[in-house]
C-alpha positions, 0 to 999 in steps of 0.5 A: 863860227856856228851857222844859222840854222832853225832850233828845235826844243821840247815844250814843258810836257817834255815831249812836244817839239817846239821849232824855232826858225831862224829869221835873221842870221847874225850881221856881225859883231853886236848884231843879234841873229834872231830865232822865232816861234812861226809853227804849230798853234802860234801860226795864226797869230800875229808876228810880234804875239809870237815867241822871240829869241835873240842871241847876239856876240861881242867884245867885253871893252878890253877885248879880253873876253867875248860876251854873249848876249841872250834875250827870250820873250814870250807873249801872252797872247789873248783873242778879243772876243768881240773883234777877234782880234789878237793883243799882247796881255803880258810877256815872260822875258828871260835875258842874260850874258854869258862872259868867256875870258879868252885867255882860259884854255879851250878846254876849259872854256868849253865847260861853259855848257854846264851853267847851260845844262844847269839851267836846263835842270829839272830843279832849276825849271821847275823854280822858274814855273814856279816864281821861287827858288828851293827853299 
């Protein structure tokens, strides 16, 4: 099993680090460990105005394959300029399953990190930018 550890990842200039701190390690099975966005230019706000990711395991219901849940959300956050205060105006929120049978071989198995890297792919970013799939 992986250990808990912080998350760096590239901001969409391609360049800028973005850290992730990890804030709760997983408690077991369905209890998600939790990553969040606590550095650089979020550190003033709030913690619910910062970005969240969670990542939680467990079994499909015949126990034939584990799933891996994923959840991303990402506040807009706005400053009242009266009040100074911070508010939520909206949120991008990203979530999936990714479902590994346990009866494929490891190998096999282990190719998953294709479907990652395709989300990860310049055409597949850039679709998501911009609201729509290539046409």
């Amino acid at each position: 099993m992986p250990s808990m550890a912080s998350m760096t990842v590239k901001k969409a200039d391609g360049t800028t680090d973005i850290v992730y701190d990890s804030i709760t390690a997983s408690g077991g099975e369905s209890s998600p460990a939790v990553w969040r966005q606590d550095t650089g230019a979020v550190a003033g706000l709030p913690v619910g105005l910062r970005s969240l990711f969670k990542l939680q395991s467990k079994w499909n219901g015949p126990k034939t394959a584990r799933q891996l849940s994923f959840e991303f959300n990402q506040p807009y956050a706005v400053q009242d300029s009266t009040t100074t205060l911070y508010s939520a105006k909206d949120r991008v929120v990203m979530t999936g399953v990714i479902t590994l049978p346990q009866g494929i071989p490891s190998a096999n198995l282990n190719e998953v990190v294709q479907g990652l890297n395709l989300l990860a792919n310049a055409l597949v970013k850039s679709s998501a930018q911009a609201g729509y799939a290539p046409t």
